[in-house]
N, C-alpha and C positions, 0 to 999 in steps of 0.2 A: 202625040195625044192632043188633042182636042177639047175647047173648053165642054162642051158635050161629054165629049167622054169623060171626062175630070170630074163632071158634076155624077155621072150616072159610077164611076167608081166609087166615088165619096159615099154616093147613096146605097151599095152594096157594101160596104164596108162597115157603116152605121145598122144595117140590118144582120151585119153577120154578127157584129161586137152587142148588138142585144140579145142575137141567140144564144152567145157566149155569157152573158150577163146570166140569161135564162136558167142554165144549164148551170152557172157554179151556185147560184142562190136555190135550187132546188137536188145540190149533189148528197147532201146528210139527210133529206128528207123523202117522207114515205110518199110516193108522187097518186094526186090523186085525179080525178076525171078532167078539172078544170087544166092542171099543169099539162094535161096531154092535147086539149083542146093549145094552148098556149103552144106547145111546139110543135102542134101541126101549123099553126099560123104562122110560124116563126119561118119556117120551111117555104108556108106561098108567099110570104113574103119576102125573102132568099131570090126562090125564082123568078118575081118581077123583078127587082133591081139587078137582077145579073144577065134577065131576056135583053136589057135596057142596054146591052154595052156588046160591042163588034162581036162575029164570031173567036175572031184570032185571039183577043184578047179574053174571052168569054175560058178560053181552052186553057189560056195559060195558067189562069188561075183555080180550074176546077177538072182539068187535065182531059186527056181526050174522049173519056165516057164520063168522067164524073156528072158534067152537064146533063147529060141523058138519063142519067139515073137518079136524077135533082128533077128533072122534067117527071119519069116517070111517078116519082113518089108525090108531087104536087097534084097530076092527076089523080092516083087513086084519092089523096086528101080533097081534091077540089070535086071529084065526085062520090064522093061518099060512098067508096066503096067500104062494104062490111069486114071485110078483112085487112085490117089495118093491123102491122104485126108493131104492135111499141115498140119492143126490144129495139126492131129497124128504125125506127123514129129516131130515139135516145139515143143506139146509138152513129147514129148521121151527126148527129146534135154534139154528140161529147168526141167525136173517133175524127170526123173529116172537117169539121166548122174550123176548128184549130189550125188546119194544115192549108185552110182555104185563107185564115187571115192570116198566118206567113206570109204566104206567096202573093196578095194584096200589099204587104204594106211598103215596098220599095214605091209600088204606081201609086200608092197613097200618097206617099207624102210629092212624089211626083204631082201626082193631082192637086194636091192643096197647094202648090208653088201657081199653077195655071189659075186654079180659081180665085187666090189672094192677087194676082198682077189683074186680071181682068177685073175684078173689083177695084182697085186700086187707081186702076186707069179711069174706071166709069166714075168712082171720086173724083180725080185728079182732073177731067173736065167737066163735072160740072161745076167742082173749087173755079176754075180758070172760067166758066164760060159768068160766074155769078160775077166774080172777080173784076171779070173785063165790062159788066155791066152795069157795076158799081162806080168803077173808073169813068166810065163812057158819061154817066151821070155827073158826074162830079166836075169832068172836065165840062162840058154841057154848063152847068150850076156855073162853071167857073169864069166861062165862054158870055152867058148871059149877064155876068156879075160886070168883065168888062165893055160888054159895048154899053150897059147902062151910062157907064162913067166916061164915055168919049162922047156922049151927045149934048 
């Protein structure tokens, strides 16, 4: 995996765990026009973060059709088509979200190992490049301090 792909997992990962958020903060309550607007967003938002990441990888986590049936249900939402059946909304939301962030969280935490080193690293030189030119200064400062005093 790839700091690419690490990044575009993290970011389906954070979209799946707000539709799960979604879905347990409205599970005792009588759902109304807005909460449906909300988890149809939740859904094209699903399918961008998970367009964003390899096929093979795409499959592992949402199995050999589920992709396609995440694609299909994004279209009908992103074209407003009139028959949008909730039940299949909800349950996408409460039935498969759950089984999709399973099977995400081994590359998760995979992921966050790639994107904390690569961060770490981009710290780690610029600590070193400010460092060596703090130094460079100082010996410089230090350089100037003695030739004053030989002449």
């Amino acid at each position: 995996m790839n700091q690419r792909e690490a990044e575009a997992i993290l970011a389906l990962w954070l979209e799946v765990d707000q539709g799960l958020a979604l879905v347990d903060e409205l599970k005792d309550s009588h759902r109304h026009w807005r909460d449906e607007l909300a988890a149809e967003r939740v859904v094209e938002r699903i399918f961008q973060a998970a367009e964003s990441i390899p096929p093979e990888i795409r499959i592992h986590h949402f199995g050999p059709e589920g992709f396609k049936r995440l694609r299909g249900m994004r279209n009908r939402l992103a074209h407003n088509y009139r028959e949008i059946d909730v039940s299949i909304l909800w349950g996408t939301l409460t039935d498969e979200l759950p089984r999709v962030r399973d099977r995400l969280e081994m590359d998760c935490q995979v992921a966050s190992a790639i994107v904390l080193a690569e961060r770490f690293e981009e710290e780690k030189s610029e600590w070193l490049l400010l460092h060596l030119a703090a130094t460079a200064g100082s010996a410089m400062a230090v350089g100037d301090e003695g030739s004053s005093h030989t002449h």
